[in-house]
C-alpha positions as CSV (number, residue, x, y, z in Angstrom):
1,X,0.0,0.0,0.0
2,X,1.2,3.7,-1.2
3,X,0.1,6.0,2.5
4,X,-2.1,8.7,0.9
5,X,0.1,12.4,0.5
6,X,-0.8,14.9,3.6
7,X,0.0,18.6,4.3
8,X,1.0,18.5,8.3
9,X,2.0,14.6,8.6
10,X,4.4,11.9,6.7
11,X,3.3,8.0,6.5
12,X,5.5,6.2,5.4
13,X,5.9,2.2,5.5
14,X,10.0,2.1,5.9
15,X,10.1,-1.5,5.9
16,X,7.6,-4.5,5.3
17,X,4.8,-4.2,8.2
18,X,6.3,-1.3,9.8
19,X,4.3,2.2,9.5
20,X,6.0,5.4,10.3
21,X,3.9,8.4,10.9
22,X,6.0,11.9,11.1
23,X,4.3,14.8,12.6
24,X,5.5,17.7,10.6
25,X,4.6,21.5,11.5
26,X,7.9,22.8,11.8
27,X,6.9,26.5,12.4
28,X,4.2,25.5,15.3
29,X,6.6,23.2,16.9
30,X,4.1,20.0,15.7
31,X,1.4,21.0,17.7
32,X,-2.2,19.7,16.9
33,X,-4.9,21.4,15.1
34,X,-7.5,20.3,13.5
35,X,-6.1,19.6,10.3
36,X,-3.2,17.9,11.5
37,X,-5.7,15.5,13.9
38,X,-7.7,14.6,10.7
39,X,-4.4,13.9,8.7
40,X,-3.6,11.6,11.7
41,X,-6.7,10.4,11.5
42,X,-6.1,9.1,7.7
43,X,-3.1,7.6,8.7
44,X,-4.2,5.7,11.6
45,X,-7.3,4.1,8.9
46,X,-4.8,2.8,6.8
47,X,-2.7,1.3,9.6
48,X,-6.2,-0.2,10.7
49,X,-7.0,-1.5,7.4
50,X,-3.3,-3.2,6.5
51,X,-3.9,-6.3,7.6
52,X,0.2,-7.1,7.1
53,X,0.9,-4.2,9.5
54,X,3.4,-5.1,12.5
55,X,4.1,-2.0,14.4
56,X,3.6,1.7,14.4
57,X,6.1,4.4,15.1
58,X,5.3,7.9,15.6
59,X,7.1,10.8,16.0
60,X,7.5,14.8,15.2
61,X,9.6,16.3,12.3
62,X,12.9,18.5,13.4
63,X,15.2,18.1,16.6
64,X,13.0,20.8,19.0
65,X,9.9,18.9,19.4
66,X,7.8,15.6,19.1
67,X,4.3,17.7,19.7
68,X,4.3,20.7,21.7
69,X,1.0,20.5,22.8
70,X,-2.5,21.5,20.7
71,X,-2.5,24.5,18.7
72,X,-3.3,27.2,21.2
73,X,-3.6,29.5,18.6
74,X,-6.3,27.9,17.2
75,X,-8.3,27.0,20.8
76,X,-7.8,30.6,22.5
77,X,-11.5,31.7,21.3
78,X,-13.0,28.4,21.2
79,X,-16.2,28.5,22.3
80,X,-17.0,25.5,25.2
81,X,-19.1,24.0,22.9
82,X,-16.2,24.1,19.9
83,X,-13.7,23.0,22.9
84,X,-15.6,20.2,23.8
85,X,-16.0,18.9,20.0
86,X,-12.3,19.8,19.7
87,X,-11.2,17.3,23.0
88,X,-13.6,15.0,21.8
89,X,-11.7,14.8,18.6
90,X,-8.6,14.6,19.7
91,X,-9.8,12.1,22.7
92,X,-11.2,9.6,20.2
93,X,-8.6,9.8,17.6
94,X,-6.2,8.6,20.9
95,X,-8.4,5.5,21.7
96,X,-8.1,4.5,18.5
97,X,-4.5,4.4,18.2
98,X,-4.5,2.6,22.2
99,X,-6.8,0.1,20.2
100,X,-4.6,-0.9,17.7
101,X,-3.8,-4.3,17.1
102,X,-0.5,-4.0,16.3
103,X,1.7,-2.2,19.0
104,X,2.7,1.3,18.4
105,X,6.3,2.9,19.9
106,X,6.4,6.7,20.3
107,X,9.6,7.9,19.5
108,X,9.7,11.4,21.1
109,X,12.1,13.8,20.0
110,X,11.9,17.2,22.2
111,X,9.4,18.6,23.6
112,X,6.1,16.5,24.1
113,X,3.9,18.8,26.1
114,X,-0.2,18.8,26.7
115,X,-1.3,17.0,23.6
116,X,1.9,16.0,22.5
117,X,2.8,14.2,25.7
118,X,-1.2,12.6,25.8
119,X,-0.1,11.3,22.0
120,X,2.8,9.8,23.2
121,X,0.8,8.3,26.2
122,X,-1.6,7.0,23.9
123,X,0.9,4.6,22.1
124,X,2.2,1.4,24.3
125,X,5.4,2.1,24.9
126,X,7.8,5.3,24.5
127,X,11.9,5.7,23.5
128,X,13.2,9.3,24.1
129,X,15.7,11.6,22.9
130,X,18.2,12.8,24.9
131,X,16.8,15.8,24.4
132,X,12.9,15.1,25.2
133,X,11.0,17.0,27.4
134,X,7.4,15.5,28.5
135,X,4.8,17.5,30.8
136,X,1.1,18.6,31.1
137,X,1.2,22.1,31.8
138,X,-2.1,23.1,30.7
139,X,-3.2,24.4,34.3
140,X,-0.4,27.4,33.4
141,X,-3.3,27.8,30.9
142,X,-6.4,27.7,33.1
143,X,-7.5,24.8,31.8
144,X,-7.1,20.6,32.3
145,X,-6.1,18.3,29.8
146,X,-8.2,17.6,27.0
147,X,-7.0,14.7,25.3
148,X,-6.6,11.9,28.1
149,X,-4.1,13.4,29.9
150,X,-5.8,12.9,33.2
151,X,-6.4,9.5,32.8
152,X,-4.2,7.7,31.2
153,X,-0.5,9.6,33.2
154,X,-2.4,8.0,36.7
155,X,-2.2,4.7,34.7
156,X,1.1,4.9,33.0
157,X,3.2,6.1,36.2
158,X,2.4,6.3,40.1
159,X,-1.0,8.2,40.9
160,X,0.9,10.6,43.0
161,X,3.9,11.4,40.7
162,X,1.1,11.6,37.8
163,X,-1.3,14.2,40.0
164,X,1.8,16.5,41.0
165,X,2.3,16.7,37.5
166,X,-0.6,17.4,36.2
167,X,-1.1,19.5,39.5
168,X,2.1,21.9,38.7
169,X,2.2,21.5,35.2
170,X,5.9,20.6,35.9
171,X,8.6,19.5,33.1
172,X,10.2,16.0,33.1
173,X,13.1,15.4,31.0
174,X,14.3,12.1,29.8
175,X,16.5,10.8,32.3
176,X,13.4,11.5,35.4
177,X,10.7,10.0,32.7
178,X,12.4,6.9,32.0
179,X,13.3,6.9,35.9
180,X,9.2,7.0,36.5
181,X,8.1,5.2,34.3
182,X,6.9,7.2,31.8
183,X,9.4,6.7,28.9
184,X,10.9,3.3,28.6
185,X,14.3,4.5,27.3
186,X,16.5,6.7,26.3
187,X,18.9,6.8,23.5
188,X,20.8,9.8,21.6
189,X,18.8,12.0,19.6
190,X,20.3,10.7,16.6
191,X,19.9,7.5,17.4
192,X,16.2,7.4,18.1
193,X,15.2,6.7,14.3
194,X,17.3,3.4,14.1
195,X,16.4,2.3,17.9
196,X,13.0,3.0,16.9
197,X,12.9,0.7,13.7
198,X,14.9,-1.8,15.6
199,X,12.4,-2.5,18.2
200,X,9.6,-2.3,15.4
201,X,11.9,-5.0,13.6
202,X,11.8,-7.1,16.9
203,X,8.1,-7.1,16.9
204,X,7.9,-7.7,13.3
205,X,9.8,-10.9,13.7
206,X,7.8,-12.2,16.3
207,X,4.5,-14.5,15.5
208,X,1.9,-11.9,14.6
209,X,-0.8,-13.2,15.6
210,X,0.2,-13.8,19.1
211,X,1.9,-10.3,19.4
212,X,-2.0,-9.4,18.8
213,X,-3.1,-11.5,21.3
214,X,-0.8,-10.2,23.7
215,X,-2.1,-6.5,22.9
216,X,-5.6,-7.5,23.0
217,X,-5.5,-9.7,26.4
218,X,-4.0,-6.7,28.3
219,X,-7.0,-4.2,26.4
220,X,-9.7,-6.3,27.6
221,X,-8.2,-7.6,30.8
222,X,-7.6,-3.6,31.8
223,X,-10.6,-2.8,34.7
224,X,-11.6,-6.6,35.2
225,X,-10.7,-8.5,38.8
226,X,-7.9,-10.5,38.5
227,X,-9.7,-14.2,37.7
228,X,-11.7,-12.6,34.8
229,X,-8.3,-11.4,33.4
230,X,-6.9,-14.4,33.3
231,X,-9.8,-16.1,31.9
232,X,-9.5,-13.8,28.9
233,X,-6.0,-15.0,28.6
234,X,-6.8,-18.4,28.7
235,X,-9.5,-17.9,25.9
236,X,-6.7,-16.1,23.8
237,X,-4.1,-18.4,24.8
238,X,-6.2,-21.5,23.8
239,X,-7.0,-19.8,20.1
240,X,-3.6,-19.5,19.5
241,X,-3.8,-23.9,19.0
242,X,-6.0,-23.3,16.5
243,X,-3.1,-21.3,14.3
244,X,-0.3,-22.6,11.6
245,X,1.8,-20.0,14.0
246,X,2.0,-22.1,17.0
247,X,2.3,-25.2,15.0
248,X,5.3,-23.4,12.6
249,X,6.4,-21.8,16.3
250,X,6.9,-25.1,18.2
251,X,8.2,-26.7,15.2
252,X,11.0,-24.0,14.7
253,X,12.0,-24.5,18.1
254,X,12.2,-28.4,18.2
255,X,14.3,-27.7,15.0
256,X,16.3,-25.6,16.7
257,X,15.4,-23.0,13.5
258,X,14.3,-19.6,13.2
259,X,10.4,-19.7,13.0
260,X,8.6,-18.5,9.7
261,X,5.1,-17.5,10.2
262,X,2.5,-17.0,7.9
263,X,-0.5,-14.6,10.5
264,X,-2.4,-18.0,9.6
C-alpha cells in the first residue's frame, strides 16, 4: 500500500509491516490542530485496514519537538461547545491508536507537552531523545487536559507522581521520565530513528498473531478483577492452538530453527 500524501503529517511504511507516521509542523513546533488531527486520523485508517501491519512508530519532524502540545492559537477563542467537540476529537482519535492491534512505539524527540505528551501516552510504549522534554502544563493555561491526559498519566506512572504533574504543570526530562516510568528508554537524539525501527523490527519478527493477542489480552483484561483477566487470557491463549503460527512456532523451536510464520 502507497500512505495517501498529507499537508502536516508523513506516512511512510519504511520497511515491510512497519508504518512510520512523522508529525510535521515545523513553524508551530508540531502542535495539533485540527487539520493535523484529521491527517492523523487518515493515517491511523490505513494502519487499521493493513492487515500485514506489525508496528507503528510515531514521532514529530525536526530536533526541537515531538508535539508541543494542541494549537493554542487555534483554541484561544474556542467557544465551550467548539472545545468540547475539539477534545472529543482529539480524545477519540487517541483511543483508536490505544486500540490498535498492532503495538505502536512513540519515539519522542523534544518537547512533548499537553497533547503531545497525551499522544505519546496514547501509544504502548515510548523511547526518548536525549533531548525530550514531557509534561502537562495546561493548568499554566487555566485549563485541564483535554485529550486523556488525566487518565491515562495515573495509569502509565504512580498516581501521585502523575497528580503532581498534572497539578504543577511541571517539566520531566528524559533521564526522570524513563526513571518514572513514563518513557521506557532513552537513547541519543540521533539514534532514536534506528532504535525506533529496531524494536519495530523485533516485533515484526515475532508471530503476529500472538503479538495481537498479547495486545488485545491486556486491552480487555484492563478494569476486570484478576480471575476474569486471566480467563481472557486463557480464551486467547487456547485460540492461539487453532493457528499454523503455534504449530510453525513449536516446530521452529524443536528444530532448533528460526520460526517463519505465515499470520495463519
Amino acid at each position: 500500500m502507497t500512505p495517501a500524501p498529507c499537508q502536516n503529517l508523513l506516512h511512510e511504511i519504511p520497511e515491510p509491516g512497519i508504518h512510520l507516521i512523522t508529525v510535521s509542523r515545523p513553524r508551530a513546533l508540531n502542535a495539533l490542530d485540527t487539520r493535523t488531527l484529521e491527517e492523523l486520523a487518515g493515517a491511523i485508517a490505513a494502519v487499521e485496514q493493513d492487515g500485514d501491519a506489525r508496528a507503528l512508530l510515531i514521532t514529530g519532524a525536526g530536533e526541537k519537538a515531538f508535539v508541543a502540545g494542541a494549537d493554542i492559537a487555534q483554541m484561544q477563542a474556542l467557544t465551550p461547545e467548539a472545545a468540547r467537540a475539539f477534545s472529543l476529537r482529539a480524545t477519540r482519535l487517541f483511543l483508536r491508536i490505544e486500540a490498535l492491534p498492532v503495538p505502536v512505539i512513540a519515539l519522542v524527540n523534544g518537547y512533548a507537552l499537553g497533547g503531545g505528551c497525551e499522544l505519546a501516552l496514547a501509544c504502548d510504549w515510548i523511547v526518548a531523545a536525549d533531548n525530550a522534554v514531557f509534561g502537562q502544563p495546561e493548568v499554566n493555561l487555566g485549563i485541564p487536559p483535554g485529550f486523556g491526559g488525566t487518565q491515562r498519566l495515573p495509569r502509565r506512572i504512580a498516581p501521585g507522581k502523575a497528580l503532581e504533574l498534572l497539578f504543577t504543570g511541571r517539566h520531566v526530562k528524559a533521564d526522570e521520565a524513563v526513571a518514572i516510568g513514563l518513557a521506557n528508554e532513552k537513547v541519543a537524539g540521533t539514534e532514536l530513528r534506528a532504535r525506533g525501527l529496531a524494536l519495530a523490527q523485533v516485533v515484526a519478527a515475532r508471530g503476529p498473531l500472538a503479538v495481537r493477542a498479547v495486545k488485545q489480552a491486556w486491552r480487555r483484561g484492563q478494569g476486570l478483577p484478576l480471575e476474569a483477566a486471566c480467563e481472557v487470557e486463557s480464551d486467547l491463549f487456547a485460540l492461539a492452538f487453532a493457528t499454523a503460527d503455534q504449530k510453525e512456532g513449536m516446530q521452529a523451536f524443536l528444530d532448533k530453527r528460526a520460526p517463519r510464520f505465515t499470520a495463519r
